[in-house]
N, C-alpha and C positions, 0 to 999 in steps of 0.2 A: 504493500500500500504506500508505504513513504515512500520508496524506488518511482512509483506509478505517479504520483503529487510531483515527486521532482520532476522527473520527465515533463509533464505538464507543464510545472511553471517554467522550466527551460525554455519547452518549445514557446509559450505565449512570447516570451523574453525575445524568440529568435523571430518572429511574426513582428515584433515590433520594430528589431532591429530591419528587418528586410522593408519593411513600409517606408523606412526613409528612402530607397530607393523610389520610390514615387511620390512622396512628397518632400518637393526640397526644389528650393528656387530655381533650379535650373532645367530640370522640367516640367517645375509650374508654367514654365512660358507658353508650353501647348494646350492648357487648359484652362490657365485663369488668364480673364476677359485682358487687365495689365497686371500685371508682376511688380510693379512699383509698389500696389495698393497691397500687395500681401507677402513681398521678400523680407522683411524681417520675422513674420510670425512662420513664415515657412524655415526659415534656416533653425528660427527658435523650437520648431517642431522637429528637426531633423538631431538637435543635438538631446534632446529630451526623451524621444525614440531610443539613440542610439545609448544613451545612460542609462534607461529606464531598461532596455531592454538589456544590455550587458550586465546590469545587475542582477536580474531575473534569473538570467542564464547561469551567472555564477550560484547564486541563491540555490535556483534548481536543483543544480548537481552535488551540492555542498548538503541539500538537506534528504537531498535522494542517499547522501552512504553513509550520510551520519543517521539514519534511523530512528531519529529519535518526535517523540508526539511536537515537544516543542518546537522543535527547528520546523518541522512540516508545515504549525501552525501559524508561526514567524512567516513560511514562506507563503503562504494562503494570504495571507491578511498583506502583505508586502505587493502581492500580484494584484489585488485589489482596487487597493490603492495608486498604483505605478497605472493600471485601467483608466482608471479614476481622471487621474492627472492627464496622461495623454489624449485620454478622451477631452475636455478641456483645452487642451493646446490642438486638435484636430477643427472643434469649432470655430477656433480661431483661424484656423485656416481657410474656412468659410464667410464667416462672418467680418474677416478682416480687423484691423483695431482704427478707429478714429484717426484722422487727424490732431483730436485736441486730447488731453490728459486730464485727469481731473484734478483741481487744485482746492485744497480744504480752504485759502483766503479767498482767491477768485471767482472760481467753481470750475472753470475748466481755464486752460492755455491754448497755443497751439504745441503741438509735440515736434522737441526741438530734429533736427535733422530729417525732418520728414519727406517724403514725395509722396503727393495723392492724386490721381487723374480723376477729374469729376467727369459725370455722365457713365459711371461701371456699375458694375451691381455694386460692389461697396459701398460707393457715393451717389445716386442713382440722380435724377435729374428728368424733370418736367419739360423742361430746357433745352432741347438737342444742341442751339448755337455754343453749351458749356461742356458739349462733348468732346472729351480727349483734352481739355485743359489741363493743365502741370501746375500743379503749384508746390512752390520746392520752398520748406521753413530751414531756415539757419541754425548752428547753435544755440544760441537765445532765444529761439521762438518766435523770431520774426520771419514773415514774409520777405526777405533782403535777402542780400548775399552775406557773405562770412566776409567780420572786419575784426581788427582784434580790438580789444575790451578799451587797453588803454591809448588815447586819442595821439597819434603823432604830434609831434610839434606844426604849430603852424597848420591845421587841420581847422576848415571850418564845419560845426558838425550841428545837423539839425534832429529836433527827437518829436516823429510824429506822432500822437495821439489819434486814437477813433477807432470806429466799428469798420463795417467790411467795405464801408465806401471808402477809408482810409485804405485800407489793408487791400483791397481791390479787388473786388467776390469777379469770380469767373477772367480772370486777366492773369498774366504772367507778372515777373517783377517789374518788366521794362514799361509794362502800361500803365501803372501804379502811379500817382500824383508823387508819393516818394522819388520813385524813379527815373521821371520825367524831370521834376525838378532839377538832382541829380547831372542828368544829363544837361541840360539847359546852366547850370552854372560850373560844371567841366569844359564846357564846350567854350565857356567867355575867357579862359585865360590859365595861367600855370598851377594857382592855387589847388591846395587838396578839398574836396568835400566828402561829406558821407552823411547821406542823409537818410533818418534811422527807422523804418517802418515798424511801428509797431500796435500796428491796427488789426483787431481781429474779431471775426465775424461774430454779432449777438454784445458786442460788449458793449456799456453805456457810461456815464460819467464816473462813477464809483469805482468801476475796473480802471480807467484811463487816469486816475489819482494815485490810486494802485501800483501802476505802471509809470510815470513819470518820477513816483521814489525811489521805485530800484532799477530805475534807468538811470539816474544820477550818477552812477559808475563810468557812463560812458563820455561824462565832460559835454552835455551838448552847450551849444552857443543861443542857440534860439530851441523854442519850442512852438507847436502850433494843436489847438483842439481841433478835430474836425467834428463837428457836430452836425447831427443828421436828426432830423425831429422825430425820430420814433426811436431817439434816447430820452425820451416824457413818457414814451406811450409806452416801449419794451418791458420794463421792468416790473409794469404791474401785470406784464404776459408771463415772465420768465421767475423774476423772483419770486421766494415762497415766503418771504417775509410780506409780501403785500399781495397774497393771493394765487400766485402764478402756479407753472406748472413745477419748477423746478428742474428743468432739465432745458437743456437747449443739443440738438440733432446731434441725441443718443447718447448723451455726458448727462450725466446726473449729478447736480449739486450737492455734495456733502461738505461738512468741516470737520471730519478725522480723513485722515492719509488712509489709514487700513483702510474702513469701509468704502471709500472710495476707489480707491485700486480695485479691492472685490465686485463693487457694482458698476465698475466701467471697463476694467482689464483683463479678465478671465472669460474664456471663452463662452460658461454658462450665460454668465451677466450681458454676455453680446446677444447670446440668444435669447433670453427675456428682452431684451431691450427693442429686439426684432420685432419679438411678439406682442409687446404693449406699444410699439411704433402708432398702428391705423388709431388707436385712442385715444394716445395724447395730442394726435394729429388733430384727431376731432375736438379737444381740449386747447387747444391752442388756437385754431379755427374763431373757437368759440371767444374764446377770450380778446383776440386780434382785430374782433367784430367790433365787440365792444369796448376796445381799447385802440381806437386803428386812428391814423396822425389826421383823415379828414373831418374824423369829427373832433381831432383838438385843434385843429385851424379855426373852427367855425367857433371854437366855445373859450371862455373864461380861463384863467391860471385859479381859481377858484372854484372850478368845475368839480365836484369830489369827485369824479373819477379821473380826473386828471393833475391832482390839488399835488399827490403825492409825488409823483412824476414831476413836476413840476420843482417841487421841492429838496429832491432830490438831486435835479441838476446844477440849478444854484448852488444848494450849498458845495456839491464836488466841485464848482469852475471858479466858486469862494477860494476854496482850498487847495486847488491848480494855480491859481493866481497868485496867491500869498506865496507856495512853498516855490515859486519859480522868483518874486520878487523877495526870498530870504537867499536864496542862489544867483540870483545878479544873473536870472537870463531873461532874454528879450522873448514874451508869448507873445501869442495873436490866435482869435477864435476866428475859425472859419465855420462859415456857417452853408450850410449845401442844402439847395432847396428841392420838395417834391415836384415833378415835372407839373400837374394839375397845379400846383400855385404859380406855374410861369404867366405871365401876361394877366394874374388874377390879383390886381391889387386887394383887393377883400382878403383873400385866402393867407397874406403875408402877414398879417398880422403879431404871430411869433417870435418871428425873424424880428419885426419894431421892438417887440417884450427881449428879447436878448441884445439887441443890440442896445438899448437904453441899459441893461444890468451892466453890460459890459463897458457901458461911459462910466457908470458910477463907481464903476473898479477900477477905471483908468487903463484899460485894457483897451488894446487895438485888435476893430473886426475885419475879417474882410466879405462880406456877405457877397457870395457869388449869386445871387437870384440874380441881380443886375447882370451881373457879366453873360450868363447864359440867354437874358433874353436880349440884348444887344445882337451876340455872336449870330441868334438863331434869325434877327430880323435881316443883318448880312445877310446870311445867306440866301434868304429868298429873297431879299431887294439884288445880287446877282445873280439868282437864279431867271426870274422876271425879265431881267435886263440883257438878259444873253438870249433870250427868245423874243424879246418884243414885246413882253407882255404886262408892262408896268404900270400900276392903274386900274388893267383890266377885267379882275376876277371878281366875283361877288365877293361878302365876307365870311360864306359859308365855304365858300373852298380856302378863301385866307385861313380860315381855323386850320380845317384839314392839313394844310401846309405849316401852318406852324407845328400842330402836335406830330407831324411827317420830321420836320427839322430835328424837335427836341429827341426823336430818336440818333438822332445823330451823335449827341451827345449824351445818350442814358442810355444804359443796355434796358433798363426799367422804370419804376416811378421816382426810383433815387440811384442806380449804382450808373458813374460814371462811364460809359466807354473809354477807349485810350483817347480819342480826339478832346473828349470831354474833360478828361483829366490835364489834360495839354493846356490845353486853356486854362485851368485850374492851380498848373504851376506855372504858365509863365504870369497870372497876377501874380503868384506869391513871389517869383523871381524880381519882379518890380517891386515890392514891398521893402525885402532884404535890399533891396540896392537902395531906398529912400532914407532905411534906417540905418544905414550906412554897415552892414553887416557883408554884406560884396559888394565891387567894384565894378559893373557891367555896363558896358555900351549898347544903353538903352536904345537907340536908334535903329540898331543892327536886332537888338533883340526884338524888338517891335513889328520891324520888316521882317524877320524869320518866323513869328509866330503868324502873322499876315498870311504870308507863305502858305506854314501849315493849315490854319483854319481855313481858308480859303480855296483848298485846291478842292474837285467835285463836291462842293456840297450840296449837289442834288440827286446825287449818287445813293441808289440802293445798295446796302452788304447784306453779306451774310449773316453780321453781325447782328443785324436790326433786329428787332422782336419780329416775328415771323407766325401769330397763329394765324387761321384762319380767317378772322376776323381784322386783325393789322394786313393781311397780307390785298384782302378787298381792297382796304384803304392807300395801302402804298403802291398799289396796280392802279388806282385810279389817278391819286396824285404824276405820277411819272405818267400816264395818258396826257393829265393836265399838262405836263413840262411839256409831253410833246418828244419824249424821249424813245430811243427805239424800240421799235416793238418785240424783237427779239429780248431784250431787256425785260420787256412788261410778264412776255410768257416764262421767264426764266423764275420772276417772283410766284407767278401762280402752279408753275411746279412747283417750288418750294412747300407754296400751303399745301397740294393738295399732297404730296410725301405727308406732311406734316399732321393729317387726319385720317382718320378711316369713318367716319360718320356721315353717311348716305345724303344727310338731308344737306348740311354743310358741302357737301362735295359738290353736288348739284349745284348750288348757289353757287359755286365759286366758279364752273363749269358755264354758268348762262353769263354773268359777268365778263369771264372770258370772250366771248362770243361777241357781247355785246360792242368790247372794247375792239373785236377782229373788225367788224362788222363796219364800223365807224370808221378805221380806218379803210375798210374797201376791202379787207379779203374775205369775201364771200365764203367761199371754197372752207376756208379756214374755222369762221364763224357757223357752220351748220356743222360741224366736225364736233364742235363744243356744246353747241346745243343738245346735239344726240347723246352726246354723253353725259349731257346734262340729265336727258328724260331715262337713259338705262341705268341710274348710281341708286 
């Protein structure tokens, strides 16, 4: 019987040890969707295997000739367990591990040296334009590249604050307003810069207070808030101090270290977290509804459902401001507006309520609402002008055309595109150069950023929000410009990849048609039609 039990747990041992030949990053490549999202949990499965199993093995045979009840039972309960474990580190192989870590002050980070492709099953996406994006975290847990901690001489070094429109949801580092920046005051002359991203998805003023202390290490010269208005509204979604769900995409909030590693880092707890996903989804839905930034535009800093958010931000941009003015560094709050309050003075009312907090603190803002609806009148006043058509549109297509523009600059109702974000650091590059922080020949920067904004901006990407319903709108806007029509049919493939719902399809099928038709290809236009009536 004991000879028979060792044998067993040998062979289990030797099962385990041979699994790492299949699972192990390097022919994960043919199975998993990218190998970025799961080469650490895989190589940590290969060496957990092959310990787990070589112990077995020894175990086995050790308890197979010593014969005795104990050692047998030693090895039952040790195979078990070693089960136990590799089972656990195999979901992980599944289930992948986050991006972010959990943090008993924070509540989560990003996980430093990370690579994640969004749009996989790991990271899954609503969003196809965020499919196969890389976003690669640093040592520190920034979205940046690796700099070392302590600042070179003669280094001018900036430390960004903010949520994922800092940090730069769905964009690489080079599209990032850090990075851009960056670039834009490397490119003016010999000096060093390094400017310091440290924005990350879900976070609100409290985290970014947080974070400006123990970024203090890194010597910055300036600092800058980016504030985004659903850091009022987030916290009474996400914190469970004032209601929330407590968890932000698949991190769970705790303040112990143990428990938190257990409910975020173990492959069980990925798998719970799988299976409570579609309910907090609905929990957070719920909450979003009635905590969402359009109806804090429209209401009161007095609002009780917005009283605390409110209060909240304050006091943290209170205490950003002082610990930067006890550090002798230059801030400035940027404030980034939602695309619905462009051209809606009503709706900005917020933006007035910060920018008055931030007089009384003596703090310099740079409220980009302006700047974005400037850039987006450019572009259709040279849009207009390059076809003839200036003057000529009712002001039901001028809408369409502008909320057409502000895709240009917003993947969504707030996150940035790379052009958007361009815009976004060359104001900040003219600020630094006022406050006398660099030295830039402002002329040359002005004409270069000309340049950039300026080149097709009546150009469809791929970039653009692309449903169904955008996609009607920006086939009909480009008919309006008069653009090609090879062009126009390129967007309405797009949608219709983009759907499988019959009724939708159709619609977007007769529209087609309508727009062939108009220009004159018959042939073309009954092509669309028909497959408008067979969808």
């Amino acid at each position: 019987m004991h000879a028979l039990v060792g044998k067993g747990v040998a062979g289990i041992g030797a099962v385990m040890m041979l699994s790492a030949l299949v699972v192990n990053p390097w022919v994960g490549v043919y199975y998993q969707d990218y190998i970025e999202n799961y080469y650490n949990v895989m190589l940590g499965y290969v060496w957990w295997s092959l310990g787990m199993g070589l112990l077995l093995v020894v175990l086995g045979f050790y308890a197979g000739r010593r014969e005795r009840e104990r050692w047998t039972g030693v090895a039952m309960m040790v195979t078990v367990v070693a089960m136990i474990l590799l089972a656990d580190r195999f979901l992980l192989v599944i289930f992948g591990l986050s991006y972010w870590v959990p943090d008993p002050f924070l509540g989560y980070r990003h996980r430093p040296n990370a690579v994640r492709v969004q749009g996989s099953r790991l990271i899954p996406s609503i969003d196809n334009r965020l499919h196969g994006v890389r976003t690669r975290i640093n040592r520190y847990g920034h979205h940046d590249d690796d700099f070392p901690m302590i600042k070179p001489r003669g280094e001018l070094r900036g430390l960004m604050l903010g949520d994922s429109v800092t940090m730069g949801h769905g964009l690489d580092k080079d599209g990032t307003i850090a990075g851009l920046l960056e670039d834009i005051l490397s490119g003016s002359g010999s000096s060093s810069y390094q400017i310091i991203n440290t924005g990350v998805e879900g976070y609100s003023s409290n985290h970014e207070y947080a974070i400006f202390r123990e970024s203090l290490v890194f010597e910055p010269d300036f600092v800058t808030v980016g504030l985004c208005l659903n850091d009022i509204t987030d916290p009474a979604v996400f914190d469970t101090e004032l209601g929330g769900i407590g968890r932000f995409s698949g991190v769970f909030h705790l303040s112990n270290a143990l428990t938190g590693y257990l409910a975020n880092e173990t492959g069980f707890s990925r798998l719970i977290a799988w299976a409570l996903t579609p309910m907090l989804t609905i929990e957070h839905r719920r909450l979003a509804q009635v905590y969402n930034v359009l109806e804090m535009v429209n209401s009161s800093p007095e609002d009780k459902r917005f009283k605390a958010g409110w209060k909240l931000v304050f006091e943290n941009l209170q205490a950003i401001y002082q610990l930067a003015r006890e550090q002798d560094i230059e801030v400035v709050l940027l404030i980034y507006p939602f695309t619905f309050q462009l051209f809606a003075e009503e709706l900005q009312h917020p933006q007035r309520i910060l920018l008055e907090h931030a007089r009384r603190q003596g703090v310099d803002v740079i409220d980009l609402t302006r700047d974005y609806e400037e850039a987006i009148r450019a572009d259709i006043e040279q849009v207009l002008r390059e076809i003839g058509k200036v003057g000529e549109l009712v002001q039901e297509d001028v809408d369409l055309l502008l909320a057409f523009q502000a895709k240009r600059y917003f993947m969504d109702e707030d996150h940035p595109t790379p052009i958007g974000n361009r815009l976004a650091a060359g104001r900040l590059a003219e600020y630094l150069h006022h406050k006398g922080l660099v030295d830039l020949d402002l002329p040359a920067l002005r004409q270069e950023q000309h340049r950039v904004l300026r080149r097709d901006p009546g150009k469809f990407t791929f970039r653009m929000p692309h449903t169904p319903q955008d996609v009607a709108s920006t086939a009909y806007i480009l008919f309006l410009l008069e653009q090609d029509i090879e062009e126009i049919r390129r967007v309405f493939e797009i949608g219709l990849k983009a759907t499988s719902e019959a009724r939708t399809r159709s619609q977007l099928y007769r529209a087609w048609g309508e727009m062939e038709r108009a220009r004159g290809h018959e042939e073309v236009a009954m092509a669309a039609f028909r497959r408008a009536e067979i969808q």
